[in-house]
ROLOMI-737848 format. One record per residue (C-alpha): residue in one letter; residue number from 1; x, y, z. Coordinates in steps of 0.2 Angstrom, whole numbers. Layout:
BEGIN
{res=A	n=NUM	u=X	v=Y	w=Z}
...
This chain:
BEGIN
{res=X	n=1	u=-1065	v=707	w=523}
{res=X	n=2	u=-1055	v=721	w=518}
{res=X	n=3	u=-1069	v=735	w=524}
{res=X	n=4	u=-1066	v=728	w=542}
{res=X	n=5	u=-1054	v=732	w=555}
{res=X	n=6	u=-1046	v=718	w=563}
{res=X	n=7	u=-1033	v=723	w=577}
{res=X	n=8	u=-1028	v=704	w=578}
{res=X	n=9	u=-1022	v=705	w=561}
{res=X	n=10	u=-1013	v=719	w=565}
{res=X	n=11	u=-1006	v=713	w=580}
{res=X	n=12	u=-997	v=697	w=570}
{res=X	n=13	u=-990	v=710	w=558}
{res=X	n=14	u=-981	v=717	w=572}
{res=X	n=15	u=-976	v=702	w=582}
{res=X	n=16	u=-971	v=697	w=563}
{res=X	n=17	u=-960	v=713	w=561}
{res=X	n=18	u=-955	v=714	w=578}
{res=X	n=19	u=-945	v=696	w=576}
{res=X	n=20	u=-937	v=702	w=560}
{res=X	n=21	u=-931	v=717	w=568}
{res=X	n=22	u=-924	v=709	w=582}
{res=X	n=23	u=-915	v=695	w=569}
{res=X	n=24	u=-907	v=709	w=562}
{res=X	n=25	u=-896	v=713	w=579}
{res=X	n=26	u=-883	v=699	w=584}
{res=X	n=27	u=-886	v=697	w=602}
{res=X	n=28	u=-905	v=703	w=601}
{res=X	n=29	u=-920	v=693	w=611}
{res=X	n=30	u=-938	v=697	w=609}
{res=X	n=31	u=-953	v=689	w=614}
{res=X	n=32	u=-972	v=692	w=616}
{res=X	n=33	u=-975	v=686	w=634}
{res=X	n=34	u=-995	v=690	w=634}
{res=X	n=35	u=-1010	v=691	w=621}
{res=X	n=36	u=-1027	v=696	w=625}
{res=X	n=37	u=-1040	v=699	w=613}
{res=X	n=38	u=-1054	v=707	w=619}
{res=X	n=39	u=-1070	v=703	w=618}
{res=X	n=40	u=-1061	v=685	w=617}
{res=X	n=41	u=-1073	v=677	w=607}
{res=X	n=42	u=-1073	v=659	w=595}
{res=X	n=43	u=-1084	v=669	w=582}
{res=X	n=44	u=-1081	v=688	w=581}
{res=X	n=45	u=-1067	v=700	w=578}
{res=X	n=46	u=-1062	v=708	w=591}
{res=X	n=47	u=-1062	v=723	w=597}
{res=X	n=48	u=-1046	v=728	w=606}
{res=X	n=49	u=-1027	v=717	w=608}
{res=X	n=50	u=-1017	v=719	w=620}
{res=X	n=51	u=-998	v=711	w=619}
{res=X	n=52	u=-982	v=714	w=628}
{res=X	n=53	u=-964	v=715	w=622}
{res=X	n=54	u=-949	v=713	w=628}
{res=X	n=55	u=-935	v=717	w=617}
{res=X	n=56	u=-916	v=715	w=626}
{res=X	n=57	u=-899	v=717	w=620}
{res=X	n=58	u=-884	v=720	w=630}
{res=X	n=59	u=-879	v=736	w=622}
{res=X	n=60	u=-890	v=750	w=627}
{res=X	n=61	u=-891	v=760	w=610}
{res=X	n=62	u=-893	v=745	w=599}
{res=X	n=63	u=-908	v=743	w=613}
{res=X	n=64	u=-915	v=759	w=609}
{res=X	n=65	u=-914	v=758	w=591}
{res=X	n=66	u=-922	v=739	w=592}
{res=X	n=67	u=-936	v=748	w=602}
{res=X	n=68	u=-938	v=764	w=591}
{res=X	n=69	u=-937	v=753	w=574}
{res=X	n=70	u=-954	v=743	w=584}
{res=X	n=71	u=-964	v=760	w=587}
{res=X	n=72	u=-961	v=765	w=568}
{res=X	n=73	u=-967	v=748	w=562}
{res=X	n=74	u=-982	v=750	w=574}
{res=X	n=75	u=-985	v=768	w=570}
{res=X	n=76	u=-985	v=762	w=550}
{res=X	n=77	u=-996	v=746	w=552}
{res=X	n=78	u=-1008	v=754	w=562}
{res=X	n=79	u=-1010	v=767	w=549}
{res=X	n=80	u=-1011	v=755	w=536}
{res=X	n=81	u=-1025	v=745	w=544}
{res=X	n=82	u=-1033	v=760	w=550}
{res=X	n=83	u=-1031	v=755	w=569}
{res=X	n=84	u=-1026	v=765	w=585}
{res=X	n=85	u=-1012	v=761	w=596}
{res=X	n=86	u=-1007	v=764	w=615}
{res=X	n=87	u=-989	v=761	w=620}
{res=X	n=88	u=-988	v=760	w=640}
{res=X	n=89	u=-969	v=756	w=646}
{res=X	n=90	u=-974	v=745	w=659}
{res=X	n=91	u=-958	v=739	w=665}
{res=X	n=92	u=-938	v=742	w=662}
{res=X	n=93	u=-922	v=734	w=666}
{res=X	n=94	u=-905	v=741	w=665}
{res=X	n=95	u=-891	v=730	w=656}
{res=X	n=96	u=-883	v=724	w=668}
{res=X	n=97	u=-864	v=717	w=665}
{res=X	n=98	u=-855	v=703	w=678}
{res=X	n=99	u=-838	v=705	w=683}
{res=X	n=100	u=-826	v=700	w=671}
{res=X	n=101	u=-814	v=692	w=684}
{res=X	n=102	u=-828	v=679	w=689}
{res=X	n=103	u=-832	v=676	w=674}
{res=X	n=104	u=-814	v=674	w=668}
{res=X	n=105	u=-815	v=660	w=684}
{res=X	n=106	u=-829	v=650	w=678}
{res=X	n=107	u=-825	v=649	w=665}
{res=X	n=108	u=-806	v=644	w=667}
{res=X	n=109	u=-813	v=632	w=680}
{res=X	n=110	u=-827	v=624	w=666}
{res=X	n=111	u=-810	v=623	w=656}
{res=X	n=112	u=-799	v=614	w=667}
{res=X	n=113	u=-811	v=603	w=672}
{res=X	n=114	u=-815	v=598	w=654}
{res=X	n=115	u=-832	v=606	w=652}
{res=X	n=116	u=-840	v=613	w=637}
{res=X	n=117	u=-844	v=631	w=643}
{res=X	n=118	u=-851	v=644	w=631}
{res=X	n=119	u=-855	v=664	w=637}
{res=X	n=120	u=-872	v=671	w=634}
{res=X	n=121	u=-881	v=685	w=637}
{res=X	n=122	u=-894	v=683	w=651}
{res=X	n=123	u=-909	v=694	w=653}
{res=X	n=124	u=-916	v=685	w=667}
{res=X	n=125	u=-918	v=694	w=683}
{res=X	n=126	u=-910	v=681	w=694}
{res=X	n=127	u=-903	v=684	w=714}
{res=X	n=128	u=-886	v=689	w=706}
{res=X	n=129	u=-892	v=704	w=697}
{res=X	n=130	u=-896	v=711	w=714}
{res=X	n=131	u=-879	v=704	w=724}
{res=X	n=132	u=-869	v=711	w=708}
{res=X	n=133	u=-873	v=729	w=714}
{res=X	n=134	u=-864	v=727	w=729}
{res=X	n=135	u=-850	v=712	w=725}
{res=X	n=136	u=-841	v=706	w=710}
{res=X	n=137	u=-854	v=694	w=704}
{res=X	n=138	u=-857	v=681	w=688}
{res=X	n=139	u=-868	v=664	w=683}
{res=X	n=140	u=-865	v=647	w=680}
{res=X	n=141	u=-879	v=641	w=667}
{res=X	n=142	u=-881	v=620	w=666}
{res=X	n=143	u=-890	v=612	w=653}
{res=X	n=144	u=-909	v=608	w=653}
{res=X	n=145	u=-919	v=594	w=644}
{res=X	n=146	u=-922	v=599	w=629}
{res=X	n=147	u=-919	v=619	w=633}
{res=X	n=148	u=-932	v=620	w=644}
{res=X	n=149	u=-931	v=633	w=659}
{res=X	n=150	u=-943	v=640	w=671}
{res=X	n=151	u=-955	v=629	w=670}
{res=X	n=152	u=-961	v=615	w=680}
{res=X	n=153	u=-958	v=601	w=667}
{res=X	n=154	u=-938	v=608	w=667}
{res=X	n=155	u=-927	v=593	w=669}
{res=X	n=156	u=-908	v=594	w=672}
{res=X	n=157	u=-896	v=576	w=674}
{res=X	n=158	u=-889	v=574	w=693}
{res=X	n=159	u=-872	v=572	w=682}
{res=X	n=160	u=-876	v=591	w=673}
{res=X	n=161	u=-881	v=598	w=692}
{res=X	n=162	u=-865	v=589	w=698}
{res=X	n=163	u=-853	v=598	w=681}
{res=X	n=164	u=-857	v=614	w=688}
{res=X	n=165	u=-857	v=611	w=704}
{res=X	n=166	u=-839	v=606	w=699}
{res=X	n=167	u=-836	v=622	w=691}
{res=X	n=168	u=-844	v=634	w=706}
{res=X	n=169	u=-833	v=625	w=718}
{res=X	n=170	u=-816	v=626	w=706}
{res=X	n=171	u=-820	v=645	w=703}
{res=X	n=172	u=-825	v=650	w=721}
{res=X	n=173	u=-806	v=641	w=725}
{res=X	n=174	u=-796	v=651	w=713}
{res=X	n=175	u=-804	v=667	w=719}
{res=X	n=176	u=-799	v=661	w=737}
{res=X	n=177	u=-783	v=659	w=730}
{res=X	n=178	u=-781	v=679	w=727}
């Protein structure tokens, strides 16, 4: 098969690269959201692939470089497989940091109330990125089944709703109490 091109395989030589990269950056995410082959057929190479990524990191420059180390490994597989490529940035969202006082609240509050807590970086776009440009804002994350969020078989305990509940109300009175 070596005297044909085949774009899928190319494609899985840079969603493979593109994790390793990523691994390589303590606090790195990356994912593939969407792959379309085209044509999309049980019996033929295809043609064309199209495949998103979205690469975060909380530090903007580590960002960047995540981002320029992906269009080098795509530049190189591409000429190695004697493909063509088309980047299109379709979408992208500023790092956005919460305010370390509420933070500090919940998690004093998870604290005092005998919770595990741990901080994470977040890239999802919730409400509170949009309320955090105009007031001191931050998140409380509670446990799913099995780390399963966003999706319609997600399932959290009324006791793990009622923990952070807990902590919301505790950090929402300490900041009262300023």
């Amino acid at each position: 098969m070596n005297y044909r091109r085949d774009p899928i395989m190319g494609a899985a030589r840079i969603i493979s690269g593109m994790r390793d990269i990523v691994l390589k950056q303590p606090g790195a995410v990356g994912t593939v959201g969407r792959l379309e082959t085209t044509p999309a057929s049980i019996n033929s190479i295809p043609g064309k692939v199209f495949f998103t990524v979205d690469n975060r990191h909380p530090d903007e420059e580590i960002l960047a470089n995540i981002n320029q180390d992906l269009m080098k490994l795509v530049n190189s597989v591409c000429a190695e497989e004697g493909l063509e490529n088309e980047f299109t940035n379709i979408w992208k969202a500023p790092t956005l940091n919460f305010h370390d006082e509420c933070i500090s609240k919940v998690r004093n509050a998870a604290e005092s109330l005998g919770y595990t807590h741990r901080d994470i970086v977040s890239g999802a776009g919730h409400d509170a990125c949009q309320i955090n440009r105009i007031a001191p804002t931050g998140m409380i994350f509670i446990p799913c089944e099995n780390g399963l969020s966003h999706d319609e078989a997600e399932n959290t305990t009324p006791e793990q709703v009622a923990a952070g509940a807990d902590v919301l109300l505790n950090a929402i009175l300490a900041s009262a109490g300023n």
